[in-house]
N, C-alpha and C positions, 0 to 999 in steps of 0.2 A: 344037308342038314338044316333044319327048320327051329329057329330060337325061339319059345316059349316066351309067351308074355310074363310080366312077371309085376303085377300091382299096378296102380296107379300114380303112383309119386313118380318124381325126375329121379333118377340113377345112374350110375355112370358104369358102363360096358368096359371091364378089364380083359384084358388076355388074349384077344379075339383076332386073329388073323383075316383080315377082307381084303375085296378086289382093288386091283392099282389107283381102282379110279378115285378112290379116297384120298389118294395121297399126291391129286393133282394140284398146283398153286392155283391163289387164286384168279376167278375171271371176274374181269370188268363187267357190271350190273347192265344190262340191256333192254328197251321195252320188251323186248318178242323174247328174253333170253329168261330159261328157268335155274337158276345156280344151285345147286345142293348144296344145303345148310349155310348158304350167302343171302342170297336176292331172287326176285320174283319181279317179273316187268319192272327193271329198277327199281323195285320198294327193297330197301335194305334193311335186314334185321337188324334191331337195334338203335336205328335211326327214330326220327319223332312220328309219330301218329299224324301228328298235324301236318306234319308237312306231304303224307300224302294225301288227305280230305285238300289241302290249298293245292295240290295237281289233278285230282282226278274228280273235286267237285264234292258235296254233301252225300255221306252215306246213303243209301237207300234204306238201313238199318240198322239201329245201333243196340245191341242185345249185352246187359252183363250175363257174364260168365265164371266160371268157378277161376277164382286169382285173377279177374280180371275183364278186359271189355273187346267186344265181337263188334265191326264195322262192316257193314256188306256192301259193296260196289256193283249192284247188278249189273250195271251197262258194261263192266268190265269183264263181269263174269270173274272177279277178285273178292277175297275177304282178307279181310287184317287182324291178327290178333294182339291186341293192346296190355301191355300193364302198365298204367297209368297214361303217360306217352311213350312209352317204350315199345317197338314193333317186335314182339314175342314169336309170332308165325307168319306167315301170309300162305293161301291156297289157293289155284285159278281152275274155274270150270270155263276156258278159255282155249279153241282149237288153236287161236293161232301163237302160242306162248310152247314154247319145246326146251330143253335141257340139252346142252352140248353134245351130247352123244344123241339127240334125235327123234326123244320120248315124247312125249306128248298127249295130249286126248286123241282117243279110238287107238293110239299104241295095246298090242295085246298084251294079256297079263306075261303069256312065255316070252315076251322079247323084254318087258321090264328085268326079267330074271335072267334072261340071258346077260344083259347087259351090265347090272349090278350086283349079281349073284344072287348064292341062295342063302346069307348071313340077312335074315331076315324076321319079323315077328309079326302075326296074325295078327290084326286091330281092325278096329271099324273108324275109319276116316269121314267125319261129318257124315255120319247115317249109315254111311255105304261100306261094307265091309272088305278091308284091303290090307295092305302088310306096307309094312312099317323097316328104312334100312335106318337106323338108328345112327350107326358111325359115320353116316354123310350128312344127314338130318334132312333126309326127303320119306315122305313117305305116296303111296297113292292107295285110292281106290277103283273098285272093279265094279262095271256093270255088263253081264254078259260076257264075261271074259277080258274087256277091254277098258281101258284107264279114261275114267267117269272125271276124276278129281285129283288135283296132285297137290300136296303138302311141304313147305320149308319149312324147319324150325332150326334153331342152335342142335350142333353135331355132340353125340354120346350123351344126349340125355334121351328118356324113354316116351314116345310120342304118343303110349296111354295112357300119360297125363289128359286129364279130365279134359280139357281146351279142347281136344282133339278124338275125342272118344264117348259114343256112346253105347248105351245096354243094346244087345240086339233082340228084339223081342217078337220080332214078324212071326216067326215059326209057333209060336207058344200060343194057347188054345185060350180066347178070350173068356172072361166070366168061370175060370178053373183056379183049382188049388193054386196052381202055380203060376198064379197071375195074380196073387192076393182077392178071386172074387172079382175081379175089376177086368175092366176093358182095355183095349191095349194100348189105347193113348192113355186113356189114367195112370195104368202100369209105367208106362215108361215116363211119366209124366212124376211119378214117385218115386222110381229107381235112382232117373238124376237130381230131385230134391234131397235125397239120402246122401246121393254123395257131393254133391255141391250145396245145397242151402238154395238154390235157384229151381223156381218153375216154371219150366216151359208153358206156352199157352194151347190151348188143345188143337189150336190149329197148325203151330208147328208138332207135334207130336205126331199128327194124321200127316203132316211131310214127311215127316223123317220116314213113320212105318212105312208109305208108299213108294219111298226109293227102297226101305229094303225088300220090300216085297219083290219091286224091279230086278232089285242086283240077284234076287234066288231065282228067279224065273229064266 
């Protein structure tokens, strides 16, 4: 069975029977180790902002975001999600980083499910459209079948919070009704000013569309 998204705000998942692996204690933070709904290469939720910029070095990007602030790590192939100094998420497009049961980039989408079941909700994780387990607080995304990106946040709340979600808009016919007349970076470029108050620049807009193009292909 397949859980319906269900809004944008944080919510809390009542009633819901999931796999054992939810209800393992917890592991000790690791560089290579990905924790679901803990840690991501030793960055720990909840911990300071600052104190991973003084381990891993000056962002290579620092982007506000709806409630809050995006720091990009390229050389790590890490991003941090900030509220204030508070570590809200972190995500690694990073092969050599995996989750105790073995997951990781190029893992395919059927062995992520295998592994954590099918208590799951359809999102789009930074660009890339992927599913979301909620009561662990990991989510990933898929290019090609295969895990592109993986996502930590705080466990039972809903990871289509805005931070973590964008409009999918690749498929939709530029310059038509249903793009408002506009092109597809404007479109999406306006989707998330609607729902955040933040505008993207057109040149991430043309990234984001170009991996979802990637992830349909």
């Amino acid at each position: 069975m397949r859980l319906p998204a269900v809004g944008v705000a944080f919510g809390v998942l009542i009633g819901l029977s999931f796999p054992l692996v939810a209800q393992q204690p917890s592991i000790a933070p690791s560089p290579v180790l990905i924790v679901p709904g803990q840690s991501l290469a030793g960055i720990i939720l909840g911990r300071s902002v600052r104190a991973v910029i003084t381990r891993l070095g000056p962002p290579s990007e620092v982007r506000e975001v709806r409630d809050g602030t995006l720091y990009v790590f390229a050389r790590f192939g890490i991003t941090v999600y900030g509220d204030g100094d508070v570590i809200r998420a972190i995500s690694a497009a990073n092969s050599l980083l995996r989750t105790p049961e073995g997951i990781g980039l190029g893992s395919a989408e059927a062995e992520v499910q295998r592994v954590y079941g099918p208590q799951y909700t359809h999102i789009v994780v930074e660009g890339i459209p992927g599913v979301a387990y909620d009561h662990l607080g990991l989510a990933f995304g898929f290019v090609r079948g295969s895990v592109a990106v993986i996502l930590v946040y705080t466990p039972h709340i809903q990871a289509q919070a805005a931070f973590v979600s964008l409009p999918y808009v690749e498929n939709l016919k530029p310059f038509s009704p249903e793009t408002e007349f506009m092109s597809l970076s404007g479109y999406l470029r306006y989707l998330v000013f609607q729902q955040s108050g933040i505008w993207l620049s057109y040149r991430e807009a043309a990234r984001i569309i170009r991996d979802q193009a990637r992830a349909r292909s």
